[in-house]
C-alpha positions in Angstrom: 0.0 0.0 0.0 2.9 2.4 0.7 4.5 2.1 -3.0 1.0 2.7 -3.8 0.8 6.1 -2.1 4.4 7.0 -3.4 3.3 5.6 -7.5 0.6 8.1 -7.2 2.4 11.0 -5.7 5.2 10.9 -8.1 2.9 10.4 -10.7 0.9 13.5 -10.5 4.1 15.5 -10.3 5.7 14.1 -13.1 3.2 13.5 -15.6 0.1 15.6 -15.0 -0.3 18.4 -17.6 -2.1 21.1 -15.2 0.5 20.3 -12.2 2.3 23.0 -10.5 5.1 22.3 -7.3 3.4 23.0 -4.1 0.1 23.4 -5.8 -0.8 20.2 -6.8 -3.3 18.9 -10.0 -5.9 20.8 -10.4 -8.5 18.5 -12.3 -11.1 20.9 -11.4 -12.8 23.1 -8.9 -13.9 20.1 -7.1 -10.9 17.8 -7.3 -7.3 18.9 -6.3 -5.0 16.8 -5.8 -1.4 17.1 -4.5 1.1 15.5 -1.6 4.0 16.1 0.6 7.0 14.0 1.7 9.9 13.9 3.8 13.2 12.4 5.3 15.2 13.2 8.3 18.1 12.8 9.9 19.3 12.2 13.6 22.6 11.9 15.2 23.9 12.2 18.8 26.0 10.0 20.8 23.5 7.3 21.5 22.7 6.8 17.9 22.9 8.1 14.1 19.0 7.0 12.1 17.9 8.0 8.9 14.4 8.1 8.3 11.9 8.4 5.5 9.5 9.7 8.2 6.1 11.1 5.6 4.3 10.3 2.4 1.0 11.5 2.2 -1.6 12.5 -0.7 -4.3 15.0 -0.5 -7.0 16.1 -2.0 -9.5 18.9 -1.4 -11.9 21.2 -3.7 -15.7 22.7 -3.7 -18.0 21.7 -4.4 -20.2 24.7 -4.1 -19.5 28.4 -3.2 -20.2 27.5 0.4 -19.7 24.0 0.7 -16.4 22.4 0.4 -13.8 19.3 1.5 -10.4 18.3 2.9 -8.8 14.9 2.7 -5.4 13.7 3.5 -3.9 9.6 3.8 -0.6 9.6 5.3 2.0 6.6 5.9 4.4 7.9 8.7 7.9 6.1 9.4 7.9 4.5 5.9 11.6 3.3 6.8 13.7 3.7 9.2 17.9 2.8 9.2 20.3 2.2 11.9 23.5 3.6 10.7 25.7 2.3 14.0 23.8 -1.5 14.1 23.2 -1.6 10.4 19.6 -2.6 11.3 15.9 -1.3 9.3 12.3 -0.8 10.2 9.8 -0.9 7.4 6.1 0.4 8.3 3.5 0.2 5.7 0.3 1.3 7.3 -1.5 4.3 5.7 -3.8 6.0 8.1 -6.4 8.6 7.9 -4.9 11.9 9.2 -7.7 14.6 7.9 -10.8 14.3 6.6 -13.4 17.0 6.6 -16.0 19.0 5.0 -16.6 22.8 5.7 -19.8 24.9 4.9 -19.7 28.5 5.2 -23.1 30.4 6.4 -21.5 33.9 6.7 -18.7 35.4 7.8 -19.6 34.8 11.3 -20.2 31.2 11.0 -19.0 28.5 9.7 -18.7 24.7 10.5 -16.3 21.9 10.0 -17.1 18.3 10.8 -14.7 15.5 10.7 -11.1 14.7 11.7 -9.4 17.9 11.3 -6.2 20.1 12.8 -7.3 21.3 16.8 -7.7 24.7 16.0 -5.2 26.2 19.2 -1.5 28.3 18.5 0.7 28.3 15.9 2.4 25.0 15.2 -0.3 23.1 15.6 -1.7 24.4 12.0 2.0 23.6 10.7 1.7 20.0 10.5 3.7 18.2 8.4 7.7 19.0 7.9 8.1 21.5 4.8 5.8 24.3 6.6 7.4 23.7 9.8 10.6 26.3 10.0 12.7 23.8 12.2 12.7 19.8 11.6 12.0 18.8 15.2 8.2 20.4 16.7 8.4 21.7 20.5 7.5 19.5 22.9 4.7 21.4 23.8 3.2 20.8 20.4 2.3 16.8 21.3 2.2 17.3 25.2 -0.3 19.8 25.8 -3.1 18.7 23.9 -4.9 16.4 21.2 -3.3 17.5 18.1 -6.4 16.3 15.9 -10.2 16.0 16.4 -12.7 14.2 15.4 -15.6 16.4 15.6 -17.7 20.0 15.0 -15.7 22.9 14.8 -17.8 26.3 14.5 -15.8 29.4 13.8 -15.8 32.7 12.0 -14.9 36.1 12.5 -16.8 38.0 14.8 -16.4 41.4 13.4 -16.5 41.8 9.5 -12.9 43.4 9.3 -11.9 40.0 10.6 -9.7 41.2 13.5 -11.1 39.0 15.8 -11.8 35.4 15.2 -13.0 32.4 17.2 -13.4 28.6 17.4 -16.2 26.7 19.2 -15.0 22.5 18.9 -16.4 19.5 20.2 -16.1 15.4 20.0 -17.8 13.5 21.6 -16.7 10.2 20.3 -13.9 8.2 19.2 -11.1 9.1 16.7 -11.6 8.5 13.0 -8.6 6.8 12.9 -6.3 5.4 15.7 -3.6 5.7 14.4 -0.4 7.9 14.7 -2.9 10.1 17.3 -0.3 12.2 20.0 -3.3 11.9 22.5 -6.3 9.4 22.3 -9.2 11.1 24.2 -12.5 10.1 25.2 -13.9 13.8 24.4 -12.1 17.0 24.3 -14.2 20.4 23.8 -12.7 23.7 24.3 -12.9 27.4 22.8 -10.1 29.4 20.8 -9.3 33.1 20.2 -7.6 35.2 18.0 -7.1 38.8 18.1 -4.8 40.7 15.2 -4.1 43.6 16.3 -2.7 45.1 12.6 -0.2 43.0 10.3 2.7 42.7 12.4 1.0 41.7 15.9 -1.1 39.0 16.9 -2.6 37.5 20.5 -4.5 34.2 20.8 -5.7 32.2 23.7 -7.4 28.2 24.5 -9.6 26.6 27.1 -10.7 23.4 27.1 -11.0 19.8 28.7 -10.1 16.6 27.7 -10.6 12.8 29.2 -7.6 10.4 27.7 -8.4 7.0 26.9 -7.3 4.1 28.8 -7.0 6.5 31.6 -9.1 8.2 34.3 -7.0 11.6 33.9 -9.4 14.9 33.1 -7.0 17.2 32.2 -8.0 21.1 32.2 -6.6 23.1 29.7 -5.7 26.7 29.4 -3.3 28.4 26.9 -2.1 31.5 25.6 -0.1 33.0 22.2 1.5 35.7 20.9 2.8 36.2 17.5 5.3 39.4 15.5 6.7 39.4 12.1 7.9 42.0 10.1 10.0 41.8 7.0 13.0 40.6 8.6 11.9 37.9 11.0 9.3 36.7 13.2 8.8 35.9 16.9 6.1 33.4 18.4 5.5 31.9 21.7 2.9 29.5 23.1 1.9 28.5 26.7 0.0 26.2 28.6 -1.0 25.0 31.8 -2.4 22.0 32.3 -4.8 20.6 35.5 -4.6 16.8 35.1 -7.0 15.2 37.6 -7.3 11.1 38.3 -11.2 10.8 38.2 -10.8 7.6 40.6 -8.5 8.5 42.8 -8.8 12.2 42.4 -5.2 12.6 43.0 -4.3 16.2 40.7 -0.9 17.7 39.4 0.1 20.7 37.4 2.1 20.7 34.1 3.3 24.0 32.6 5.4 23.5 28.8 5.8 26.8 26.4 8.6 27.6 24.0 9.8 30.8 22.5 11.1 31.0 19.2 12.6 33.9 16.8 13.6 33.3 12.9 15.9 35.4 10.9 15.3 35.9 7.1 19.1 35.9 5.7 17.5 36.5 2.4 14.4 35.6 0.3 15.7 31.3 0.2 17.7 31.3 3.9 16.8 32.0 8.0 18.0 31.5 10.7 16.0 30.3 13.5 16.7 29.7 17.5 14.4 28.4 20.0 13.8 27.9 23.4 11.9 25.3 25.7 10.6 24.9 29.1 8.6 22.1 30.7 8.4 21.6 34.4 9.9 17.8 34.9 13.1 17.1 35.8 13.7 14.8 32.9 13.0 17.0 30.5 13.5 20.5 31.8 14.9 22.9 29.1 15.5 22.5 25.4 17.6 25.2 23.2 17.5 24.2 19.2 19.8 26.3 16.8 18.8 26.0 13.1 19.0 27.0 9.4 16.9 26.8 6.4 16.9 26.9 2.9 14.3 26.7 0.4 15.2 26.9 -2.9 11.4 27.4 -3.7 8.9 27.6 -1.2 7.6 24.3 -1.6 10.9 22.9 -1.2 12.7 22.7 2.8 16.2 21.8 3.5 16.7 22.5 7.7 19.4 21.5 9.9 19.6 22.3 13.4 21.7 21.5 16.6 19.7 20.5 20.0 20.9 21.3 23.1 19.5 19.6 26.2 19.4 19.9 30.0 21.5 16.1 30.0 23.9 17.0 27.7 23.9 12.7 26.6 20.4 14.0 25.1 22.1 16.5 22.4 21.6 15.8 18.4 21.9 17.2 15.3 18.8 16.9 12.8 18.8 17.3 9.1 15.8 16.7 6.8 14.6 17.3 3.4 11.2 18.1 2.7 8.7 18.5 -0.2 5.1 19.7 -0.7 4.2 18.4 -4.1 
């Protein structure tokens, strides 16, 4: 099933007449079809892997001025290779990782229903490598909450000149698919905001509560953001606190994870990016990544990047290569 996938990727991009890099097919308004992939690097003391971590295909369109569809199958950790034992991993399971529809009443409201991105932050709408501007995500970005739904999402703007926007979300009911979730939860409903205050500056903010499966944790969710870009870098930061309370036993404890980070535009293909990490166990503590992109076209990622750990025996070096067909 996995050469499948990878046949009908490279196919499209190779052979299709109306195909554009980073674009896709277009067949028409209601079919377009495109992909991504990616490979990645990893060395430290402890080990040196290469990895040909995504393939996915997607395909979206509408299918009406307000009625419309997203759809993406992904294979994750294809193939993995252990450069110091000489040892490989194959995995050939293609999973559901989005699949939604979206109708638009107004403005104010719209609704999407299905298995789509949590709509909290930043990184959490970068999901897959070549959008990402480092190779490794924060540790906040799978700790904190359920990166995925499967569920009702209404959202809109609430004032026409669309500097304020919110998300209402709910599920109530198990995941689409199982597979390759960060957190499995039994229901999760929250509310998101967004508030841009002109081009360069933007504040956001999440509650919400979640049950995880196969546990009796509740865990009580409350985050904040903060975004500025101009034409020579950005800065973003997301935090959260979590309440995690044992139903059962009703035993509680606190976690608090955020990250800082700050990118440099060298020039129109190259940046520099730095970022720093904070979560409140002792295993884990603080994180510092130094990196470096380059994109010879947008849809087109080559990052490296040096991570430096609280236990030093922790620190890599990551390289990957992306591409959003």
């Amino acid at each position: 099933m996995k050469y499948i996938l990878l046949f009908i990727v490279l196919t499209i991009s190779l052979v299709a007449k109306d195909y554009e890099i980073g674009y896709g097919y277009k067949v028409n308004d209601a079919l377009h079809i495109s992909g991504y992939l990616s490979t990645e690097y990893s060395g430290s003391t402890k080990s040196n892997k290469f990895e040909f971590d995504d393939l996915a295909l997607l395909a979206y369109g509408n299918l009406s001025g307000k009625f419309s569809y997203f759809l993406e199958l992904e294979s994750s950790s294809l193939y993995k290779y252990d450069l110091d034992t000489d040892e490989s991993f194959n995995h050939s399971i293609i999973h559901l990782e989005r699949a939604y529809v979206d109708y638009v009443f107004s403005y104010r409201y719209k609704i999407r229903l299905g298995k789509q991105i949590t709509p909290i932050g930043y990184w959490n709408y970068e999901p897959i490598n070549v959008l990402r501007d480092t190779t490794s995500n924060p540790i906040y970005s799978y700790r904190t909450f359920p990166k995925l739904l499967s569920g009702i999402d209404v959202y809109g703007r609430i004032n026409q000149d669309g500097h304020l926007n919110y998300h209402a979300f709910i599920q109530a009911n198990k995941d689409l698919d199982q597979e390759a979730l960060n957190i499995k939860s039994v229901y999760f409903y929250g509310i998101s905001l967004k508030y841009d205050l002109d081009d360069l500056l933007s504040l956001g903010g999440a509650l919400g509560t979640y049950k995880i499966r196969d546990t009796n944790e509740v865990v009580n969710l409350f985050q904040l953001d903060a975004i500025y870009k101009n034409d020579r870098g950005e800065i973003k930061t997301e935090l959260a606190y979590n309440d995690i309370r044992n139903d059962v036993s009703n035993v509680s404890n606190q976690s608090f994870i955020g990250y800082i980070q700050g990118k440099y535009y060298i020039n129109d293909k190259e940046a520099l990016v730095s970022r720093y990490e904070y979560i409140n166990e002792k295993t884990i503590g603080h994180i510092g990544v130094l990196g470096y992109s380059y994109r010879p076209i947008y849809p087109i990622s080559i990052k490296t990047e040096y991570q430096i750990h609280s236990d030093n025996s922790h620190n890599k070096v990551l390289i990957s290569f992306s591409v959003l067909f």
